[in-house]
C-alpha distance (Angstrom), angle and dihedral (degrees) to the residues before:
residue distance angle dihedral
X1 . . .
X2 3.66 . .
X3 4.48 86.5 .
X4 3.95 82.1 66.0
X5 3.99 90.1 46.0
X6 3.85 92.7 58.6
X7 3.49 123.9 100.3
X8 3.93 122.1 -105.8
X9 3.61 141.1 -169.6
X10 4.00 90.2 -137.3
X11 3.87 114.3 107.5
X12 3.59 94.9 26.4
X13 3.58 142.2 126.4
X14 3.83 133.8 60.9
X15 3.61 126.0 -54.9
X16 3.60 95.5 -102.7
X17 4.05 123.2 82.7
X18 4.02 127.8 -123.1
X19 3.92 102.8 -99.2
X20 3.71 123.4 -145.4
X21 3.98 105.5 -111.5
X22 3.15 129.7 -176.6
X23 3.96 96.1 -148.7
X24 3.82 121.8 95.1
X25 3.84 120.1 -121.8
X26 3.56 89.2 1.8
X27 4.03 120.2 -173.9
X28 3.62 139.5 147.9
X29 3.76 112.6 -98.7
X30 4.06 125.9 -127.7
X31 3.64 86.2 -123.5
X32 3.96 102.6 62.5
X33 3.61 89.5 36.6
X34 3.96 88.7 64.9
X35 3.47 88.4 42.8
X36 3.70 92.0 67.9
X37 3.63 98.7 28.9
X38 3.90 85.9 58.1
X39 3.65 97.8 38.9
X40 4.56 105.7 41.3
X41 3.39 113.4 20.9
X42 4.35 113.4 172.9
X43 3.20 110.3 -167.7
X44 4.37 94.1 174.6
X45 3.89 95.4 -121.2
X46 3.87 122.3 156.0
X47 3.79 88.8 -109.2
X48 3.86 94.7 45.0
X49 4.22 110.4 110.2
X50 3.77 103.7 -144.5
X51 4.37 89.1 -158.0
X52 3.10 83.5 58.4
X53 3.74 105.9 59.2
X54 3.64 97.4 35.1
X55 4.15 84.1 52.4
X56 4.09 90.9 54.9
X57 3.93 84.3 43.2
X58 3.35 95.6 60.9
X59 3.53 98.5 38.0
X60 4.24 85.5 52.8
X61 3.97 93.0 46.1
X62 3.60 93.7 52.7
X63 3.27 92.6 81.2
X64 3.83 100.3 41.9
X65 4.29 97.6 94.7
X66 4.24 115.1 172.3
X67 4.09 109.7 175.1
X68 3.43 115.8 -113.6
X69 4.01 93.7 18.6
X70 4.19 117.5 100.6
X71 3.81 118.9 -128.1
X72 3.78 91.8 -123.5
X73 4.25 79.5 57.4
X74 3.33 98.3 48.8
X75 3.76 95.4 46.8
X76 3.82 93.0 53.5
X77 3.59 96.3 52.3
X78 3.66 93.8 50.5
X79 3.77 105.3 41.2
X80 3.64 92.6 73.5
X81 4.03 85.5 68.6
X82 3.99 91.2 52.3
X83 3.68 96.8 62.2
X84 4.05 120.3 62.8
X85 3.93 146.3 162.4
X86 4.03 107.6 18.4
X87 3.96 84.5 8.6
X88 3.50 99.8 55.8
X89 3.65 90.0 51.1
X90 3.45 85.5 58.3
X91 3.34 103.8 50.9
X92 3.81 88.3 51.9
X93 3.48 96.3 57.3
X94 4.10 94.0 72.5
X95 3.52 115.4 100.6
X96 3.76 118.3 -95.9
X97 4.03 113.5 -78.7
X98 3.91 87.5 0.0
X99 4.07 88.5 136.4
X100 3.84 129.1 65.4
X101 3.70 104.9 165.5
X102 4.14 146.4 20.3
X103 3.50 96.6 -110.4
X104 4.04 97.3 56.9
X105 3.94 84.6 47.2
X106 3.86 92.1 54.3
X107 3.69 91.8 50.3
X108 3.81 90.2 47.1
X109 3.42 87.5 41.5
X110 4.13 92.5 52.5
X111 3.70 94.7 40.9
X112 3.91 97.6 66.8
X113 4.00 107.0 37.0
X114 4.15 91.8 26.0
X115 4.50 98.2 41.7
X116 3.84 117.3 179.2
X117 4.09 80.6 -105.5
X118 4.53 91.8 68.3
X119 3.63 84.8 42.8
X120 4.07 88.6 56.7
X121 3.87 88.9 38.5
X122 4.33 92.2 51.0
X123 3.74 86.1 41.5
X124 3.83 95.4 62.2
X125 3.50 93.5 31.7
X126 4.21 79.6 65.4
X127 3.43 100.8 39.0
X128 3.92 98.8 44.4
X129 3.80 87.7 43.3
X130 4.45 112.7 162.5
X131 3.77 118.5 176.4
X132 3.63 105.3 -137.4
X133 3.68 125.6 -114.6
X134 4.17 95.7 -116.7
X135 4.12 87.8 41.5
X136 4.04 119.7 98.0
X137 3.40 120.4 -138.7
X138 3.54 87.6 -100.1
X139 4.08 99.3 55.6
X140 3.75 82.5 44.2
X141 3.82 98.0 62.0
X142 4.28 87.7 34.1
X143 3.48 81.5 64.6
X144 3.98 110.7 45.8
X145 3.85 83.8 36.7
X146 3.84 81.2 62.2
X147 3.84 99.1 48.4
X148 3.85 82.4 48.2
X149 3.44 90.4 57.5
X150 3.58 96.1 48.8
X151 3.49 103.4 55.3
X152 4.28 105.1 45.2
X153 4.03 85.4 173.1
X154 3.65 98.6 61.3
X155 3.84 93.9 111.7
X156 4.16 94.6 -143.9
X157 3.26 120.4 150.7
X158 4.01 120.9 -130.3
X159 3.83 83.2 -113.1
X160 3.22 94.1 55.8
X161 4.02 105.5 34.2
X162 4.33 83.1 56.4
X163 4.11 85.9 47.7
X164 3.78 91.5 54.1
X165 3.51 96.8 52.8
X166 3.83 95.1 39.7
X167 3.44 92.8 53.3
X168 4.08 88.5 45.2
X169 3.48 102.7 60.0
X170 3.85 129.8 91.5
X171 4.16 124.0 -94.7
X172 3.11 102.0 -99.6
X173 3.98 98.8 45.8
X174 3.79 84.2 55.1
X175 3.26 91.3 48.0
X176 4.04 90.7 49.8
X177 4.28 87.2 51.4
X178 3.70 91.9 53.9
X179 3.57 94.8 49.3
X180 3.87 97.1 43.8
X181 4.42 81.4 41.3
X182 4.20 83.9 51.8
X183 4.14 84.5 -134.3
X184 3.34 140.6 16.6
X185 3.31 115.8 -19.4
X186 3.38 107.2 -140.8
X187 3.68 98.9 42.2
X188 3.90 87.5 77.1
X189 4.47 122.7 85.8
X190 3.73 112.8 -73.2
X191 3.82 90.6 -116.5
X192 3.93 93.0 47.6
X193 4.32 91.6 55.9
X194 3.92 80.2 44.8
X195 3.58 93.7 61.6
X196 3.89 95.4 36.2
X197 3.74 89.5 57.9
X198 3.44 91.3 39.8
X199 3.35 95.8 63.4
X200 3.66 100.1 37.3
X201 3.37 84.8 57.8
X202 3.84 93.6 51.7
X203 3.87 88.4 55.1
X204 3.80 94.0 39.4
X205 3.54 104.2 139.9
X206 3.87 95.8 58.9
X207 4.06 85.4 45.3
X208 3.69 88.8 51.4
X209 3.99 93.5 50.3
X210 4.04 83.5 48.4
X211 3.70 81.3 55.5
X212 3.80 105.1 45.8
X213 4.17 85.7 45.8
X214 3.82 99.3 57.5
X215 4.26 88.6 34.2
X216 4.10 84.1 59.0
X217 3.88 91.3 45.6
X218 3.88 97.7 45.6
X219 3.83 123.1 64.7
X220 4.20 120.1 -72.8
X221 3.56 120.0 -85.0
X222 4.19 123.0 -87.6
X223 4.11 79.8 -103.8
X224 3.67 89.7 53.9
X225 3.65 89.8 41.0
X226 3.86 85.5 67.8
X227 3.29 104.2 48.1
X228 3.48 92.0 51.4
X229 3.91 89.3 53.9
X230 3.41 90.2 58.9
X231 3.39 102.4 45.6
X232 4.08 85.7 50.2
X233 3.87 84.4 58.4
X234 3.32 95.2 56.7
X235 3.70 97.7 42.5
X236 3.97 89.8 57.8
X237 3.99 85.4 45.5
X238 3.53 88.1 61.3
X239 3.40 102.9 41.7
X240 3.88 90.2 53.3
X241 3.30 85.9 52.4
X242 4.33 95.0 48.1
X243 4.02 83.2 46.8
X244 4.20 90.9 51.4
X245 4.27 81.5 47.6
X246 4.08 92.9 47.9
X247 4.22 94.3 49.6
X248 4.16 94.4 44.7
X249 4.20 86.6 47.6
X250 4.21 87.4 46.9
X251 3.92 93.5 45.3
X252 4.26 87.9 45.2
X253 4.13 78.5 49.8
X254 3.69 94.1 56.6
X255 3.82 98.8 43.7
X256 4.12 98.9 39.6
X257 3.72 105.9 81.5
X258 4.16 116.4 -128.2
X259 4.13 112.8 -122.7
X260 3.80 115.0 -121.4
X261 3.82 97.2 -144.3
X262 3.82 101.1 39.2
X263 4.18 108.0 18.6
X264 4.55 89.8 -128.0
X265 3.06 120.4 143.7
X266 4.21 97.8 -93.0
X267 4.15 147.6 69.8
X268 4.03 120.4 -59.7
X269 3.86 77.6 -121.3
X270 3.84 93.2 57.6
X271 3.95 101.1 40.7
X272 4.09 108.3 120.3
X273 3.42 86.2 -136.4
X274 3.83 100.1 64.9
X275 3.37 92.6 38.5
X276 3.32 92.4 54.9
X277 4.34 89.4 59.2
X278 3.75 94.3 45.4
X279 4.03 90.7 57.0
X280 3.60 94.1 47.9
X281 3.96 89.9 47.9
X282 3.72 91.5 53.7
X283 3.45 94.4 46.5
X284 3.34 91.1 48.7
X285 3.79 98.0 58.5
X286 4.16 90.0 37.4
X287 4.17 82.7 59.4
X288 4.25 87.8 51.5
X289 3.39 103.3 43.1
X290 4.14 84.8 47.6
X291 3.49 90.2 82.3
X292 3.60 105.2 -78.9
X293 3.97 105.0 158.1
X294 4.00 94.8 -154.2
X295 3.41 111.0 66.4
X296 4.56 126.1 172.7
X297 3.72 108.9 -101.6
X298 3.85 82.8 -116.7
X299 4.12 95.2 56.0
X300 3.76 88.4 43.6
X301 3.75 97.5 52.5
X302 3.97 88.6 48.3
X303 3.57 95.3 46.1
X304 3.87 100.2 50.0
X305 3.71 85.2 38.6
X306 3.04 92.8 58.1
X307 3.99 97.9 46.5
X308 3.39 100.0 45.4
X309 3.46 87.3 60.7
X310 3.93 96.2 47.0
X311 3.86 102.4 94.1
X312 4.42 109.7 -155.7
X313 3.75 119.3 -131.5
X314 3.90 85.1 -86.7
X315 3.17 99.1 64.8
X316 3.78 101.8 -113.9
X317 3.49 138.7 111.1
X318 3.92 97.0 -100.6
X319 3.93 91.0 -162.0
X320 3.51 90.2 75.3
X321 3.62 92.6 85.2
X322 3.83 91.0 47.1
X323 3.73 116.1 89.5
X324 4.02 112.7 -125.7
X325 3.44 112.1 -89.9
X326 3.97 91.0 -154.1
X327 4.21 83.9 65.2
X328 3.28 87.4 53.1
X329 3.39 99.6 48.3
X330 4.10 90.5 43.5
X331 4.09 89.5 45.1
X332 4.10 94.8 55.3
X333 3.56 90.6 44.2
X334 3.65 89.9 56.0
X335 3.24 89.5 37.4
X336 4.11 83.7 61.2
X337 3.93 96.9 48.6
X338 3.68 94.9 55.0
X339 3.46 90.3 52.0
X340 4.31 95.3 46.5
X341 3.98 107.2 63.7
C-alpha cells in the first residue's frame, strides 16, 4: 500500500512529445516567448473566438525562424504559452506525450472552444441575417462581415454571402443600393455589388445623412404608423367627450335664467346686487320709524301718508291724538333761530 502512495516520475511530462530536430542545444528563447505572450493571449472564455487566436498566432509565429528547427516545431512548442487561465487547464489535462505536431493541436484546440454546435449557431446567424432598425448600413455590414469572419468553414459563396445581406436589409437601404447601383442591384457581378457596398460602406456617414434626408421627406414608418393610430383614437375620444361637455353647458344655458341688472347666471330677485338695495332700504325706514326726530321731506311725506290713511280697529283716525310732527319740526327750528343772532 504505501509502494503505490510514493511518488513517481511515470505519467509525467507535458502533453506535447520530444521532436526529432536537427538543431544542436536547441531551446525556446525568453524573447519569442514574450512575443507571443504579449501578442495572443486565450484565456477559454465564452466570448473568446478560437479562429481568431490561432489566426493572430500564426501571423505572430511567422516571423519566429531558429535554423535547423521546422515551423510546424516551432509552433507546437510555443502555443502552449499563448493559451492561459481556463485554457491552460485545458491543455494540461491531455495525457502525457499525447501531441506530435501543430496541426493535431489546432484541431484539438478548435474542437473544444469552436464545437460543431457554434459553427451551427454562426451559420444561422449568417444565413438568417436582419439589419436592425437603429443600425446604418454601415454597422449592418460591420456586423455580418464579423459573423463571416467567425465562421471560415461556412462554405458560402461570394454570390451568395452579398445575396444574404441584400436581401437582409431594410426597404429603404435597398432602395438606397439600387439607386447608388443605377438598377437592380443584384442583377450586377458578385464582385462588382462587393465593391459598391464596399465603398458605400467606406463613406457611410454621408450615405446615412442621404438616408435620414429622404426618410424625413417620405411618409413615417409602419411603427410610426401605429402610434399615430392610436394617438388619432384618442384624439376622437376626447373630442366626443369635449362635444358631450359643450351640449350639457348649452342645455344648463337654456334652463338658468339671465339677471337683468348684472347679466349672472340667476333671477332679478336673486342678484346680490339688488338684494343688497332692498336691505339697506328696510333698514333705513326700521332706523326712522325708531324714533329718529329728523326725518327727509321724502320719508316724512310717506310715513304720514301712509298713517293717515291707516284706519285702527275703531274706526278712527288714531293720529288725531298725535301732535304733528311737521309743528314740531317747524317749532324747534324756530326755536333755533331765535336763539342764533
Amino acid at each position: 500500500m504505501e509502494g503505490l502512495c510514493q511518488p513517481t516520475l511515470n505519467g509525467r511530462g507535458g502533453p506535447i512529445s520530444p521532436i526529432a530536430i536537427q538543431a544542436m542545444n536547441f531551446g525556446l528563447k525568453n524573447d519569442m516567448i514574450q512575443q507571443v505572450q504579449n501578442s495572443c493571449q486565450f484565456h477559454g472564455l465564452p466570448g473568446d473566438d478560437a479562429n481568431k487566436h490561432l489566426d493572430k498566432f500564426l501571423h505572430v509565429t511567422q516571423s519566429i525562424k531558429v535554423n535547423g528547427v521546422t515551423d510546424d516545431s516551432l509552433r507546437l512548442y510555443l502555443f502552449p504559452h499563448s493559451l492561459t487561465h481556463h485554457a491552460t487547464a485545458w491543455f494540461d489535462r491531455f495525457p502525457r506525450n499525447s501531441i506530435t505536431t501543430f496541426e493535431q493541436m489546432a484541431k484539438m484546440f478548435l474542437r473544444k472552444y469552436f464545437p460543431l454546435s457554434m459553427v451551427k449557431k454562426l451559420r444561422n446567424e449568417i444565413t438568417n441575417f436582419r439589419q436592425r432598425p437603429d443600425e446604418s448600413l454601415f454597422e449592418a455590414w460591420e456586423r455580418y462581415k464579423l459573423s463571416i469572419d467567425r465562421s471560415p468553414n461556412h462554405n458560402m459563396l461570394p454570390i451568395t454571402q452579398i445575396d444574404t445581406f441584400y436581401n437582409g436589409l431594410t426597404l429603404r437601404h435597398r432602395d438606397t443600393i439600387n439607386v447608388a447601383a443605377g438598377e437592380t442591384f443584384m442583377k450586377r457581378r458578385p464582385k462588382v455589388c462587393y465593391d459598391l457596398i464596399k465603398n458605400m460602406t467606406a463613406h457611410h456617414n454621408d450615405w446615412d445623412t442621404f438616408v435620414q434626408r429622404s426618410e424625413s421627406s417620405s411618409s413615417i414608418t409602419s411603427s410610426s404608423n401605429l402610434e399615430i393610430v392610436a394617438l388619432k383614437a384618442k384624439m376622437t375620444e376626447i373630442n366626443k367627450n369635449l362635444m358631450k361637455l359643450l351640449q350639457i353647458n348649452q342645455q344648463v344655458k337654456a334652463v338658468t335664467p339671465s339677471c337683468e341688472t348684472c347679466g349672472g347666471l340667476h333671477s332679478y330677485n336673486d342678484c346680490p346686487a339688488t338684494v343688497g338695495q332692498t336691505q339697506n332700504v328696510y333698514v333705513a325706514g326700521a332706523y326712522n320709524q325708531g324714533g329718529n326726530s329728523y326725518q327727509p321731506q321724502e320719508n316724512r311725506n310717506l310715513l304720514s301718508y301712509r298713517s293717515d290713511n291707516y284706519l285702527g280697529a275703531s274706526g278712527f283716525n288714531q293720529n288725531q291724538n298725535r301732535s304733528n310732527p311737521n309743528q314740531n319740526y317747524q317749532n324747534r327750528n324756530q326755536g333755533n333761530n331765535h336763539a342764533n343772532p
